[in-house]
C-alpha positions in Angstrom: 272.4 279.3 137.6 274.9 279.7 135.0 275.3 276.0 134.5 271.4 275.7 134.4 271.5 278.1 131.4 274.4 276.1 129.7 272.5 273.1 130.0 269.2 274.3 128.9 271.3 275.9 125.8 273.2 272.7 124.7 269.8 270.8 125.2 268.2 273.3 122.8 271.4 273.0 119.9 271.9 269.1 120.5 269.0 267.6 122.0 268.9 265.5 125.3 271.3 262.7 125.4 270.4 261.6 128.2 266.7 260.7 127.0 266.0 257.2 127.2 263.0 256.3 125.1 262.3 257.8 121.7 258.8 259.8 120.7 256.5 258.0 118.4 258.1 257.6 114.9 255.5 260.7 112.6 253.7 259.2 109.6 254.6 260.5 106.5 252.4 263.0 105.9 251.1 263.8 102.3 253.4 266.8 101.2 256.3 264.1 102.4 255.0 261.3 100.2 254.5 264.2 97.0 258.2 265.2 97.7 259.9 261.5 97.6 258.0 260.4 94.4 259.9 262.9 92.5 262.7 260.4 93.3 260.6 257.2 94.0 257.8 256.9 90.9 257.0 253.9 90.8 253.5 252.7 92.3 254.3 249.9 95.5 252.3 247.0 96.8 252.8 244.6 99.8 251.7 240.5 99.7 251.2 239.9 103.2 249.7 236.3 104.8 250.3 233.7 107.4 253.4 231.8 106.8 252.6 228.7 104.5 249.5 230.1 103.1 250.8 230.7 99.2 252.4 233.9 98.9 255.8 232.6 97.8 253.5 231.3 94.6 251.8 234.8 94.4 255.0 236.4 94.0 255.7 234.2 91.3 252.8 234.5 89.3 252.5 238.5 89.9 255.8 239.3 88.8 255.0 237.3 85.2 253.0 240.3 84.1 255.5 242.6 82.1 254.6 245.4 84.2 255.0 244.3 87.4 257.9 243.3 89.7 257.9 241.6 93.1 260.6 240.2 95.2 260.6 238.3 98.7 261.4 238.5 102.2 262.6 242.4 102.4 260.2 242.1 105.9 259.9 245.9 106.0 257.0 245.2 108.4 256.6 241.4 109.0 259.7 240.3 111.2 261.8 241.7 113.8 263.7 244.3 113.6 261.7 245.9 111.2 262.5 249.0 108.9 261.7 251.4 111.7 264.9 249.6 113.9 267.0 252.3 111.6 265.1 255.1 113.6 264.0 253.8 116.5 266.1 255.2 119.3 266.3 258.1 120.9 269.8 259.0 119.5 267.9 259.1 116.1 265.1 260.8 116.9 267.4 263.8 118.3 269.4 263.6 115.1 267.2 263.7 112.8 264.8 266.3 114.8 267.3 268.9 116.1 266.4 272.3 116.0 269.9 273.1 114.6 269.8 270.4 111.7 268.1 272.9 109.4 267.8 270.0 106.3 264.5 268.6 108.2 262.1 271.9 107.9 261.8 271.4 111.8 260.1 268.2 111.6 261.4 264.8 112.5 262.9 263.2 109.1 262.3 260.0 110.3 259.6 258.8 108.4 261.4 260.1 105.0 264.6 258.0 105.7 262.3 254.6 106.2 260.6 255.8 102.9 263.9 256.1 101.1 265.6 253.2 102.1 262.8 250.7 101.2 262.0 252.6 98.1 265.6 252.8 96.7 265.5 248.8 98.2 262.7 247.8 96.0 263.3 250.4 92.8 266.6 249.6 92.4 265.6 246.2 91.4 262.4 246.8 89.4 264.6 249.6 87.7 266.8 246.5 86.4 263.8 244.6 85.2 262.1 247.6 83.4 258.8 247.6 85.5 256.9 250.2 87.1 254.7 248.6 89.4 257.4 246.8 92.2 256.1 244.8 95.7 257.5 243.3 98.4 256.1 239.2 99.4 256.7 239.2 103.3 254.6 236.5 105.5 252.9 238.2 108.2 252.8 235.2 110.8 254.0 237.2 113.9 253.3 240.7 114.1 249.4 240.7 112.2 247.6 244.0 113.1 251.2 246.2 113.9 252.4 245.0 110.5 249.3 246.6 108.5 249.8 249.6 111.0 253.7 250.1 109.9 252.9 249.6 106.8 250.2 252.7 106.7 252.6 254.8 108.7 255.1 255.0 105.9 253.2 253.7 102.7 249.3 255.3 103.0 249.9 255.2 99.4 251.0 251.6 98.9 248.4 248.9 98.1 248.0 246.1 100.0 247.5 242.4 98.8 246.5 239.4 101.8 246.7 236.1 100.8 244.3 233.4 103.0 244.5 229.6 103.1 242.8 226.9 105.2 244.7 227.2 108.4 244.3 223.0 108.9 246.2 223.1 105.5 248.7 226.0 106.9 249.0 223.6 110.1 249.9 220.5 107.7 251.9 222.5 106.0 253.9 224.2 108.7 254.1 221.3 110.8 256.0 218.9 107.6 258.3 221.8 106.8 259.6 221.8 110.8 259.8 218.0 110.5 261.4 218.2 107.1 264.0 220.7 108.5 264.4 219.0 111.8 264.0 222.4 113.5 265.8 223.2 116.5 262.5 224.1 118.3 261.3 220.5 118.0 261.2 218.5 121.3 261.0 215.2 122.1 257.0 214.3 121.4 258.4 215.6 118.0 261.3 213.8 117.3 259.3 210.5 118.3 257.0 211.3 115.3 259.6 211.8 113.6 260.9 208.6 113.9 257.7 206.6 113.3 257.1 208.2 110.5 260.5 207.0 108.9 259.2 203.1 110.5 255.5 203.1 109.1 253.7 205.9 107.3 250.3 204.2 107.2 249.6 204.8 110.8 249.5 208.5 110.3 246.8 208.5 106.9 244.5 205.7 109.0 242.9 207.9 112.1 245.5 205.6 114.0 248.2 208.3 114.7 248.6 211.8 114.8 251.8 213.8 113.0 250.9 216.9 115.7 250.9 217.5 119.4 247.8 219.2 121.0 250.3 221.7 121.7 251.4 222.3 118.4 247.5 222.4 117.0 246.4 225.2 119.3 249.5 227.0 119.0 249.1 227.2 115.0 245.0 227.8 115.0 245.2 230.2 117.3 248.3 232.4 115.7 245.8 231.9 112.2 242.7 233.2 113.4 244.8 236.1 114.7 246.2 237.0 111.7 242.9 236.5 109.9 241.4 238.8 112.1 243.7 241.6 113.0 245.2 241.9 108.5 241.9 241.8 106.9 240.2 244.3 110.1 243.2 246.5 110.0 243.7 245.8 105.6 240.1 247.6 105.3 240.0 250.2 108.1 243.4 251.6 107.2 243.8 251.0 102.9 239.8 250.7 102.2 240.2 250.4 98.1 243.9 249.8 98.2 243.0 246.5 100.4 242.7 243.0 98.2 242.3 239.7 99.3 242.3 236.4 98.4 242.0 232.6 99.3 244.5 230.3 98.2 242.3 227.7 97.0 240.5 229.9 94.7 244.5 230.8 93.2 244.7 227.0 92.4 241.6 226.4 90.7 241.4 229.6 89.2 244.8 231.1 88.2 244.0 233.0 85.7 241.0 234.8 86.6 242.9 235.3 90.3 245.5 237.0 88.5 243.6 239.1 86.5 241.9 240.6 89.0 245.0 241.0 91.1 246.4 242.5 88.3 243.4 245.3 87.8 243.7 245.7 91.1 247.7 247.1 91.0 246.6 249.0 87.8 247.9 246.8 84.9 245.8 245.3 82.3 246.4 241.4 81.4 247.2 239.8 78.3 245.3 236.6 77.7 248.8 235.1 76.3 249.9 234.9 80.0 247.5 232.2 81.1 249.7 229.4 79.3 252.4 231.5 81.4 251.1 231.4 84.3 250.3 227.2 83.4 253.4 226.9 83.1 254.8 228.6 86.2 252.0 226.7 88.8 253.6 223.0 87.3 256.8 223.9 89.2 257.2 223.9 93.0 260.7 225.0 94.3 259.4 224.8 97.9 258.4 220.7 97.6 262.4 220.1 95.1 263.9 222.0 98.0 262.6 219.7 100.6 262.8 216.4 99.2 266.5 217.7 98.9 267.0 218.2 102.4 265.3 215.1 104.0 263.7 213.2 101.0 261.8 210.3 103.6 259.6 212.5 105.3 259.3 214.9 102.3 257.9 212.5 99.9 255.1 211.5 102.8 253.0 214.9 101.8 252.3 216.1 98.3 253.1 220.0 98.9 251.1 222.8 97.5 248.0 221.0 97.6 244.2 222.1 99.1 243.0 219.5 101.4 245.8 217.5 102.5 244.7 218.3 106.0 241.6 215.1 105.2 244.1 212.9 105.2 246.1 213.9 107.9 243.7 214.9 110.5 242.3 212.5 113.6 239.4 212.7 115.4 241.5 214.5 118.2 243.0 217.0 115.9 239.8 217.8 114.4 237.9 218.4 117.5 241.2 220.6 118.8 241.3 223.1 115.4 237.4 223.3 115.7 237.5 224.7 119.2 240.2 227.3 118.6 239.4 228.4 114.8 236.1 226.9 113.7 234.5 229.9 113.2 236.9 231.4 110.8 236.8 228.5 108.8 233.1 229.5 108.4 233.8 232.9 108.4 236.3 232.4 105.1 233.8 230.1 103.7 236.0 226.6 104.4 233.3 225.4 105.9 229.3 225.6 105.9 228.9 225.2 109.7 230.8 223.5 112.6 229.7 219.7 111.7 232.6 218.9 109.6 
């Protein structure tokens, strides 16, 4: 009995250690989110979008505005393991919820410490720069829905900016950067491409050959339309006002009335000087130097950044697989009038 009542008593001071799975990490709650900006001021936004789908170019162009800062890649919520890894164990959770620890008001502090760390992350930097509006760019390729969800959980606040392209251009567009970079994942179907497209190009612009596997098309369509579905469902339900999106396409042929209303949307006001700016910024394309760089050959095959490339590119075959999987949010997105195309 005695040993029962030691037990029960060091569980009560120090928490269980033998617990094996942690409770769900709290969302900051409003009083939280009041008590941080006292340290944190500045106003945050999130570019999220499928991988290859133009949000590396969306960070460049927001950050032009002298208001506004944006950087790349933190992958708070996009990409494994996340902010929340810092908390996520059971060791953390009794640490920073023990009864004893009397610095948490007897509430998990959880939630706080994510807050901190990728405020003092992204402020640090936009305190250099002398903005007050700072973002993070992070493709959303893998986790969709559960990124927008983290993303709530710790920044209700935050706004929230999705980023849409074609997904047979996100497919080209993928599919050349794997070649490009020889990626380790390829397998042998892939290499054999590879290695006809070094021989004779032609094949692959005449209907003749295909640059893709079947494999490879449904793979890609499908992990599109899921991120299509599950950001902008998730975007609106969880951020309503604080949700924006856009289409790629529109970004290119419009610049500077895109960015303008981005910009409305973070809260800034923009000065008509920056559309020669933002000219200026669209004519360069790190992304297509960087792989011409790396394997120049197959590079130079596929004029990067562009809308449409897919026309080119596309067989009969590949047409009729994207269709089956992703037809209707090409529709949906206004890509396409019907399923005829």
């Amino acid at each position: 009995m005695l040993s029962r009542f030691r037990s029960a008593a060091r569980i009560l001071l120090k928490g269980d250690s033998r617990k094996k799975k942690r409770n769900p990490i709290p969302s900051i709650t409003a009083k939280e989110m009041a008590e941080i900006k006292q340290f944190f001021p500045r106003e945050k936004f999130f570019i999220f979008g499928h991988a290859r789908s133009g949000t590396t170019l969306l960070m460049r162009l927001v950050r032009l505005h002298p208001e506004v800062h944006c950087n790349y890649q933190a992958h708070f919520f996009t990409r494994q393991p996340l902010l929340k890894s810092l908390v996520d164990t059971p060791e953390a959770e009794e640490w920073l919820g023990r009864k004893s620890n009397r610095w948490n008001q007897g509430r998990d502090l959880s939630p706080l410490v994510l807050r901190a760390a990728a405020d003092f992350v992204m402020e640090r930097e936009a305190a250099r720069e002398g903005k007050r509006i700072v973002g993070d760019k992070s493709p959303s390729s893998t986790i969709h829905g559960q990124a927008v969800r983290d993303l709530h959980a710790v920044y209700p606040d935050a706004k929230l900016v999705y980023i849409v392209r074609d997904g047979r251009d996100v497919l080209v567009s993928e599919r050349f950067r794997n070649l490009v970079e020889e990626s380790k994942f390829l397998k042998a179907d892939d290499k054999r491409i590879i290695a006809e497209l070094r021989k004779d190009q032609t094949q692959f612009t005449n209907g003749t050959r295909s640059i893709f596997t079947e494999a490879v098309i449904r793979r890609v369509a499908k992990g599109w339309v899921t991120n299509l579905q599950e950001t902008e469902e998730e975007g609106r339900r969880l951020f309503g006002e604080n949700y924006c999106s856009l289409r790629y396409e529109d970004l290119l042929a419009h610049p500077f009335d895109e960015m303008q209303r981005l910009w409305l949307f973070l809260g800034v006001q923009a000065d008509p000087s920056l559309e020669k700016t933002i000219a200026a910024e669209m004519s360069s394309n790190p992304d297509e130097e960087w792989q011409a760089k790396r394997n120049e050959d197959i590079a130079s095959f596929l004029p990067k950044g562009h809308a449409g490339n897919w026309q080119r590119l596309f067989t009969g075959r590949d047409k009729s697989a994207f269709k089956e999987v992703a037809g209707e949010m090409l529709v949906k997105w206004k890509y396409e009038k019907d399923l005829s195309w």
